[in-house]
C-alpha positions as a printed NumPy array, in Angstrom:
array([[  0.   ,   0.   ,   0.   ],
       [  1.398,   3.164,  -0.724],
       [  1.791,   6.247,   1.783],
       [ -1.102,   8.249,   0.311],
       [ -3.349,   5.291,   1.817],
       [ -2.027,   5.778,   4.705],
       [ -2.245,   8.967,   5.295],
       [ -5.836,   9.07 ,   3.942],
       [ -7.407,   6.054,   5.064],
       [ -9.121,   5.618,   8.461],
       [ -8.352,   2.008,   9.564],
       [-10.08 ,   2.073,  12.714],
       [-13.252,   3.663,  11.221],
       [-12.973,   0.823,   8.1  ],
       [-12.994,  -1.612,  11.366],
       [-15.407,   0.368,  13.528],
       [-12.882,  -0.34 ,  16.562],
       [-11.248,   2.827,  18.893],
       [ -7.963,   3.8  ,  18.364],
       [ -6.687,   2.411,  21.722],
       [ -8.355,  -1.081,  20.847],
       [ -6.375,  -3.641,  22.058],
       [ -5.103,  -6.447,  19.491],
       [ -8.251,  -8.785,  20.057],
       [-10.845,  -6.699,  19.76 ],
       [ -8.871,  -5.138,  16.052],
       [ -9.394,  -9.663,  15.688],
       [-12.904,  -9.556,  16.403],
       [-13.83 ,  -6.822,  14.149],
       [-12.278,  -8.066,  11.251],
       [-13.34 , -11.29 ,  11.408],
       [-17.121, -10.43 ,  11.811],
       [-16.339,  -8.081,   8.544],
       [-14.469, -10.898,   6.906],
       [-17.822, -13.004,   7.907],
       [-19.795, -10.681,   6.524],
       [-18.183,  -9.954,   3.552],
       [-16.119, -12.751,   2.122],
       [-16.421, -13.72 ,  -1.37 ],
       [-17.385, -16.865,  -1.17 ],
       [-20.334, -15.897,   1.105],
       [-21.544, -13.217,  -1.289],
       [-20.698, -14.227,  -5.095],
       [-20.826, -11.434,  -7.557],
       [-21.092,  -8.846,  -4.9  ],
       [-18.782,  -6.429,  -5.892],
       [-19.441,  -4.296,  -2.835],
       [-19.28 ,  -7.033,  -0.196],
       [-15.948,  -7.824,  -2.307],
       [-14.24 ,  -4.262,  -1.633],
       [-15.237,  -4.313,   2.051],
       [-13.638,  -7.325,   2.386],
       [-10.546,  -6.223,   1.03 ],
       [-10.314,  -3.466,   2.614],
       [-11.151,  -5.051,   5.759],
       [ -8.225,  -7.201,   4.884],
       [ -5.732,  -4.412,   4.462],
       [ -6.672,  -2.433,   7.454],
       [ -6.342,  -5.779,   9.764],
       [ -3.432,  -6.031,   7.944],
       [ -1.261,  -2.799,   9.442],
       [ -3.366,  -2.805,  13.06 ],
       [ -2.724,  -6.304,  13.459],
       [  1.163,  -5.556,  13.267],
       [  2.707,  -3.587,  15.765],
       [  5.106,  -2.027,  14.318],
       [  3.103,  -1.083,  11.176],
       [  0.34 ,   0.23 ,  13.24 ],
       [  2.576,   2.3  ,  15.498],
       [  3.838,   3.585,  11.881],
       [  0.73 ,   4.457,  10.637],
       [ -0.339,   6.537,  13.853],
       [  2.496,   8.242,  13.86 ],
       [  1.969,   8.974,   9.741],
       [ -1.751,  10.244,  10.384],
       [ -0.563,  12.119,  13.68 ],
       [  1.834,  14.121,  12.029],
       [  0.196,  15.102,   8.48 ],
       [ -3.703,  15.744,  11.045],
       [ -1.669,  18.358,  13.379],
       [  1.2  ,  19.665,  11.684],
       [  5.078,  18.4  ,  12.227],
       [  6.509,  18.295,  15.528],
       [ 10.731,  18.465,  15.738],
       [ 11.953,  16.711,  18.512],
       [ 15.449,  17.069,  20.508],
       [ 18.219,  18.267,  17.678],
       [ 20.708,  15.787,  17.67 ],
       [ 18.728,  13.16 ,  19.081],
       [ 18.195,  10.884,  16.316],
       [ 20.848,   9.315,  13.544],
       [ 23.231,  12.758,  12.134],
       [ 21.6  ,  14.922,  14.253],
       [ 18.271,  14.677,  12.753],
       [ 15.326,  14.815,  15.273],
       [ 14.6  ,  12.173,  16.886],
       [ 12.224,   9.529,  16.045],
       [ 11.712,  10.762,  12.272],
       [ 14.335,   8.122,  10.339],
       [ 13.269,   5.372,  12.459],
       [  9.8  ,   6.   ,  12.03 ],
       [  9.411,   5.969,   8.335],
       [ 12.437,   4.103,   6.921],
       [  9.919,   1.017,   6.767],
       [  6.774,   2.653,   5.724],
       [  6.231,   0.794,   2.511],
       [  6.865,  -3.306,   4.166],
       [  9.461,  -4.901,   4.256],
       [ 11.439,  -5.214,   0.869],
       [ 10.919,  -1.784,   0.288],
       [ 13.914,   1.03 ,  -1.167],
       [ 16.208,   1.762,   1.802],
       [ 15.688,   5.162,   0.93 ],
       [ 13.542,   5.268,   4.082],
       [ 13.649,   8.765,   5.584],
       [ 13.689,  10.196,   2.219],
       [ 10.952,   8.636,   0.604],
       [  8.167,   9.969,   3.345],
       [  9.578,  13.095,   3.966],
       [ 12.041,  14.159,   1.022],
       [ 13.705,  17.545,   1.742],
       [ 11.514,  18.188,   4.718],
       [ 15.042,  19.946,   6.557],
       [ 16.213,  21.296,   2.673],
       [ 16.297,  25.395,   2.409],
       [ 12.871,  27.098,   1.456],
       [ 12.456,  27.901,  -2.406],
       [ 12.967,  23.774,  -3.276],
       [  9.723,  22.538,  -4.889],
       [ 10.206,  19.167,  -6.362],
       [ 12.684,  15.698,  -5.802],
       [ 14.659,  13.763,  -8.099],
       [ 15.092,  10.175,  -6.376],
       [ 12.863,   8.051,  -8.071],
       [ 10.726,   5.303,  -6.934],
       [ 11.565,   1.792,  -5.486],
       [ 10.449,  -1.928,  -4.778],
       [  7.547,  -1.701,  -2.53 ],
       [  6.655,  -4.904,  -0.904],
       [  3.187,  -6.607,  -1.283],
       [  0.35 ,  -6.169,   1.438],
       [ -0.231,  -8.689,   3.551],
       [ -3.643, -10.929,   3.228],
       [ -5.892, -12.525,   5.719],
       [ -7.913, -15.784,   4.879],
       [ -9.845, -18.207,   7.187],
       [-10.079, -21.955,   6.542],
       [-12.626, -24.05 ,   8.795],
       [-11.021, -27.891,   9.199],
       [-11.773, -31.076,  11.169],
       [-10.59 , -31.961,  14.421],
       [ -8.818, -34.86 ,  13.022],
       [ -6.964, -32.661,  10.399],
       [ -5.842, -30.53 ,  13.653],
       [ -4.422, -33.204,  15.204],
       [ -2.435, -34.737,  12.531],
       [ -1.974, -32.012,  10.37 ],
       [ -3.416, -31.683,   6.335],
       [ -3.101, -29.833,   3.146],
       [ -5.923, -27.96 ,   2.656],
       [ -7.737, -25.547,  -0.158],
       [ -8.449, -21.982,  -0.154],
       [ -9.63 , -19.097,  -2.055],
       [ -8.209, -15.552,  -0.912],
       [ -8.562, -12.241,  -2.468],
       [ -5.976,  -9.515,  -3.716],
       [ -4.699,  -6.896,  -5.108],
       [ -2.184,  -8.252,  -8.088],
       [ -1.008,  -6.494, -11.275],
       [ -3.166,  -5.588, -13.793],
       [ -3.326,  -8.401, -16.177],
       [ -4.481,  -6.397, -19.098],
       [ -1.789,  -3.887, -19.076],
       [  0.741,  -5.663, -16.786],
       [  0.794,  -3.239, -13.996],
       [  0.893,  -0.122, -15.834],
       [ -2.317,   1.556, -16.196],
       [ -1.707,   2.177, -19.483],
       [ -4.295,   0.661, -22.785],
       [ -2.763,  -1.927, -24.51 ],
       [ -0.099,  -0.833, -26.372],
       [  0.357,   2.857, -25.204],
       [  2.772,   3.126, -21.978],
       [  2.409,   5.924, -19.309],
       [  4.735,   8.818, -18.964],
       [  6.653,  10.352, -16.156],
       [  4.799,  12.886, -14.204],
       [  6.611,  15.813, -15.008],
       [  5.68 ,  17.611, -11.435],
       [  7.018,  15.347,  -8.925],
       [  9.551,  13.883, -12.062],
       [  8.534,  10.777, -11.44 ],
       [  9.04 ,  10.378,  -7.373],
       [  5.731,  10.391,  -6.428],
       [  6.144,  13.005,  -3.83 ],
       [  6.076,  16.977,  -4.407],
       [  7.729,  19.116,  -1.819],
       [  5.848,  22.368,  -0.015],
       [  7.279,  25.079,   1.651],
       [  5.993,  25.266,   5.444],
       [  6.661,  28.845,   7.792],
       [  8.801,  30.344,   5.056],
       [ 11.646,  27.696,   6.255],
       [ 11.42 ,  24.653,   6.059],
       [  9.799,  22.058,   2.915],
       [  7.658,  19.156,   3.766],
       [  6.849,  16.289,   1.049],
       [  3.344,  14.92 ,   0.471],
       [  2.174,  12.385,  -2.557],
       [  1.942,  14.423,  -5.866],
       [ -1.195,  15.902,  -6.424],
       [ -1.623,  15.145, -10.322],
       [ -0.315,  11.349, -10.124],
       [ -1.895,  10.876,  -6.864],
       [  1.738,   9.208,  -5.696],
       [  2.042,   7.008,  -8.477],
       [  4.962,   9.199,  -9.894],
       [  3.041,   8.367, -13.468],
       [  0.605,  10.067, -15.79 ],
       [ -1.5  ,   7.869, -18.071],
       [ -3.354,   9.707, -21.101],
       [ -5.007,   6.32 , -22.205],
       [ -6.023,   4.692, -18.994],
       [ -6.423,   0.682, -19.631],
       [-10.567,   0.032, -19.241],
       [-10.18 ,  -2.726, -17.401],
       [ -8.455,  -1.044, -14.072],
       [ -9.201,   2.525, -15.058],
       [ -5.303,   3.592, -15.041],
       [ -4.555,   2.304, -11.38 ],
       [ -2.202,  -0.447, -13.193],
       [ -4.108,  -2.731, -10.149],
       [ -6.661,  -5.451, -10.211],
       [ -8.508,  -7.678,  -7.726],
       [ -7.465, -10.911,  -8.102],
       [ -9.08 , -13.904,  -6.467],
       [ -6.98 , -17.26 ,  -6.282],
       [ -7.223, -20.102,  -4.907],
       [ -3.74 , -21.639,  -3.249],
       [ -3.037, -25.208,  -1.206],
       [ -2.083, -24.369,   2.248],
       [ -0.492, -26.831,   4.367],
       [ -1.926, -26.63 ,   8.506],
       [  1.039, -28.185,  10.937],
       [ -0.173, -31.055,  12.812],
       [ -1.37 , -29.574,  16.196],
       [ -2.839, -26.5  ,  15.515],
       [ -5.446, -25.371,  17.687],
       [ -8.679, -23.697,  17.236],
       [ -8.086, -19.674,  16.34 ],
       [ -4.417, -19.969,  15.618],
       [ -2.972, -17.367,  12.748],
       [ -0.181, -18.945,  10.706],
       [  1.821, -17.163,   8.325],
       [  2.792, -18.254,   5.035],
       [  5.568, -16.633,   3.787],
       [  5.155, -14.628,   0.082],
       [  1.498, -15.528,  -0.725],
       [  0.383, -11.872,   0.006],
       [ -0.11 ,  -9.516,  -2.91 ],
       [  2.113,  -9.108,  -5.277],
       [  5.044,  -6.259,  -4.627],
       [  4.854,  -2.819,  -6.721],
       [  8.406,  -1.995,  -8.97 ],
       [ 10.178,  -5.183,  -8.344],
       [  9.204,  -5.635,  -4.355],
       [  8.996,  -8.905,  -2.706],
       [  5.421, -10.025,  -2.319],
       [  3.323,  -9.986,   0.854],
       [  2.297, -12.841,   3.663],
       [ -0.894, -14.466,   3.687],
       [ -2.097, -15.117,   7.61 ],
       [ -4.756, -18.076,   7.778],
       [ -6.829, -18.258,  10.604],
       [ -7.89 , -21.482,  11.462],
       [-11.166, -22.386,  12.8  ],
       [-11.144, -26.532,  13.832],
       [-14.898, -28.138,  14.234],
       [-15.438, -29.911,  17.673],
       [-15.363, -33.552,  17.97 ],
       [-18.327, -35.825,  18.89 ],
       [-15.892, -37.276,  21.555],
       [-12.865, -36.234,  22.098],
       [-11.494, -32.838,  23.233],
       [ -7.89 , -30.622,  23.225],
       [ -5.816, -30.375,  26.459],
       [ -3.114, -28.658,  24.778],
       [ -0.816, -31.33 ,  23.07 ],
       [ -3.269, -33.633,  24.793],
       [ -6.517, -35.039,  23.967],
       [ -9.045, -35.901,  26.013],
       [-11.967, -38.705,  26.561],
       [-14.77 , -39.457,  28.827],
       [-15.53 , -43.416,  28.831],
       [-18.397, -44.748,  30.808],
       [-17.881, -47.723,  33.14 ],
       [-20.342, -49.71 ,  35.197],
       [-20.2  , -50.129,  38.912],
       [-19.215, -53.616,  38.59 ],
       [-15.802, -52.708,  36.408],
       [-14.954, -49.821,  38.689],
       [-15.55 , -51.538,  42.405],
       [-14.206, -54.992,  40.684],
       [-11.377, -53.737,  38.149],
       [-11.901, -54.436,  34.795],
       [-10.016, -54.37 ,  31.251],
       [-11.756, -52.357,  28.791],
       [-11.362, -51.233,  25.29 ],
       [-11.004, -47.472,  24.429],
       [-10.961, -45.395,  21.083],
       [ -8.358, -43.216,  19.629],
       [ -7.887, -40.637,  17.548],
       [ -7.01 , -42.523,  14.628],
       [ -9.455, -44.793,  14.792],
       [ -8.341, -47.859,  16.231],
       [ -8.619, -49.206,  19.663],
       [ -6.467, -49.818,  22.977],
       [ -6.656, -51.777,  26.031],
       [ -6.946, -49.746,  29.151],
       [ -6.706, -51.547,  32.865],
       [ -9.37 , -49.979,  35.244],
       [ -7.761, -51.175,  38.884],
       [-10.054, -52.291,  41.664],
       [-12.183, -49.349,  43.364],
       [-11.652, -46.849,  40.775],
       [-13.446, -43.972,  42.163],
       [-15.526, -42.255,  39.697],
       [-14.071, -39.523,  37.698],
       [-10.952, -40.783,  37.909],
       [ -8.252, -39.974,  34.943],
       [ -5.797, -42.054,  33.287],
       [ -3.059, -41.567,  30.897],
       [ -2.429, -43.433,  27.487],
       [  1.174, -42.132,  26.777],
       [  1.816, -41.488,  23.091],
       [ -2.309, -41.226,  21.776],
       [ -2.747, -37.736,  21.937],
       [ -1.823, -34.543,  19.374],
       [  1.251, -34.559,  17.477],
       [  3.555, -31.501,  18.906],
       [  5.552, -28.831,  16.688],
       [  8.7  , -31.17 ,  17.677],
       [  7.549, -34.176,  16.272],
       [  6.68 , -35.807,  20.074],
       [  3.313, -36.516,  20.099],
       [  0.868, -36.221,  23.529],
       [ -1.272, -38.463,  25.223],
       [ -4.316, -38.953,  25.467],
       [ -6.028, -38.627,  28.764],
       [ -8.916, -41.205,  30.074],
       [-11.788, -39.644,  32.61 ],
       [-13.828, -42.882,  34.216],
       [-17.461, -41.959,  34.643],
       [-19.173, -44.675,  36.735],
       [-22.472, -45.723,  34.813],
       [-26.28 , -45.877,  36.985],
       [-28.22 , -48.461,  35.103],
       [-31.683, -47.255,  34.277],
       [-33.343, -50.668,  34.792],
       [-32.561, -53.662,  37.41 ],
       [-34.297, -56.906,  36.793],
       [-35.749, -58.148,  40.569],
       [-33.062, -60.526,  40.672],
       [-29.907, -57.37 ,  40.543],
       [-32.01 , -55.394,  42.656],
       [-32.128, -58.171,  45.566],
       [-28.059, -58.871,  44.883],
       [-27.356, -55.223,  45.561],
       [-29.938, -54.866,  48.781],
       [-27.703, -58.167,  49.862],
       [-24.298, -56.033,  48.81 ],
       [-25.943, -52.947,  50.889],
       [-26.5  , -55.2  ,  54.005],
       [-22.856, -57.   ,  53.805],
       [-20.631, -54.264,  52.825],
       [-20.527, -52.314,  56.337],
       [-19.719, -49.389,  54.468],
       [-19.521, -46.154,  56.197],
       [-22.417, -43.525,  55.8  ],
       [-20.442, -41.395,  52.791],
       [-21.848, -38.436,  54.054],
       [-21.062, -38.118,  57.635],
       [-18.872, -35.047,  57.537],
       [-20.874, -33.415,  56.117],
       [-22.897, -33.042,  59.37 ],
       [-19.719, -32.967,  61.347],
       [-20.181, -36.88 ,  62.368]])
């Protein structure tokens, strides 16, 4: 994305979220917009499409730290005027804070111009109105899909299929905004940079994106019809992804260079999937661990018993329930859970729940009267009236 978006697009209004919302809530709203909005949900809806993207792209820079604390401190400065700070305080003397703060504006991949590329000859003598230095690589924007899988796919891990929106070079006029056949010219204000320099108290110049190329540093007198001159186009493709074995439920992972495509040569951007994983009928996540409630009957539990329990994969194990298992109990079957990032793989952990039979024939119900009358167990609820 290029500094004029920036500085003129309200990413917290795009996400309806305050600008001291914390990093979850910036999560929430765009993935109710994404919801909302996502392609697949709302074919041929050109509108839903844009708000999606642009949901995308404003996630994209709040989600990030160091983007977002980039792109306050962008809007800050251009909404209330620029503010020096100590002389000598940042690298050559320059104030402080300024070189830093912009010498990653476009991503990473972009020029290492930096400093100069936001802010041009903002310290230069009054009387200079325009910059040489032309443009360079810009790195892609990053992307944000969602992909919905099975708990077994969690566990052990899958390649899956998904379809993610972006913006990629135009393929009708490869990127230049120009018809077919004609090519676009330098934009003889800013000579091509992009930027155009204004004076500011008489002393000192400040830079801003060019007012007749809009930033692009490029003038098109036959615009291509397809992407009306902006040399961009929505692209929607459709990529295999592969999900590690043991992700959980509302994990991001980031998959290096399958963002949208870089401007002049730049790398391209990530793509961050968020994965949603569908509950299992009967077994649950303790971490790297999974988990399993197996019924027993008083018999096995008072008795001991061997018993048969399922796994994950599908296949069955042997578990030994010891004499007077109290109910609730849980046991450990090493090596049956979730595979870890390592390789190890967890276990898979066993809660006993004692099962009350909802008919006895007359003949169980006189054994267990006898039982009642020969087991001289205590009253189990004596302390709780302090005998």
């Amino acid at each position: 994305m290029s500094t004029k978006d920036w500085l003129e697009k309200d990413y917290y209004k795009i996400l309806g979220v305050p600008k001291k919302a914390g990093s979850d809530e910036i999560r929430k709203a765009f993935r109710k917009i994404a919801r909302e909005n996502h392609p697949d949900q709302n074919p041929g809806n050109k509108t839903a499409e844009a708000k999606f993207k642009e949901a995308s792209e404003a996630n994209s820079v709040l989600s990030n730290p160091e983007k977002r604390k980039e792109y306050d401190e962008a809007r800050r400065l251009f909404g209330s005027g620029v503010r020096f700070g100590t002389p000598g305080s940042g690298p050559s003397g320059t104030p402080g804070g300024f070189e830093d703060l912009f010498r990653n504006a476009g991503g990473a991949g972009a020029s290492s111009a930096g400093f100069g590329d936001i802010f041009g000859n903002l310290f230069s003598t009054a009387g200079t109105t325009r910059r040489t230095t032309t443009r360079g690589p810009r790195r892609g924007a990053d992307i944000e899909g969602e992909v919905t899988i099975s708990f077994e796919q969690a566990v052990s891990g899958d390649t899956v299929s998904m379809r993610t929106i972006s913006d990629q070079p135009c393929p009708s006029c490869r990127g230049t905004g120009a018809r077919a056949g004609t090519l676009p010219k330098v934009c003889p204000t800013c000579e091509g940079s992009g930027m155009q320099s204004s004076t500011a108290g008489g002393v000192f110049s400040m830079s801003e994106p060019c007012r007749d190329c809009l930033g692009r540093g490029l003038l098109v007198d036959d615009p291509c019809p397809d992407c009306q001159g902006s040399g961009r186009a929505r692209s929607a493709n459709t990529m295999n992804v592969r999900i590690p074995a043991g992700v959980s439920d509302g994990q991001r992972i980031r998959v290096k260079g399958k963002g949208a495509a870089g401007e002049n040569g730049g790398a391209p951007g990530d793509l961050y999937v968020t994965v949603h994983v569908r509950p299992h009928k009967l077994f649950g996540r303790s971490g790297n661990n999974l988990t399993l409630e197996v019924p027993v009957t008083f018999a096995e539990a008072t008795l001991g018993a061997e018993i048969s329990v399922p796994t994950i994969t599908g296949s069955s194990v042997k578990l030994r329930v010891p004499p007077n298992t109290p109910n609730g109990r849980t046991m450990r079957l090493r090596g049956k859970g979730a595979r870890k990032p390592d390789g190890t793989v967890g276990d898979l952990l066993v809660t006993l729940k004692i099962e009350v039979p909802d008919h006895l024939s007359d003949a169980a119900r006189n054994a267990l009267l006898e039982y009642a009358e020969k087991s001289g167990q205590a009253d189990p609820r004596a302390a709780l009236f302090g005998r």
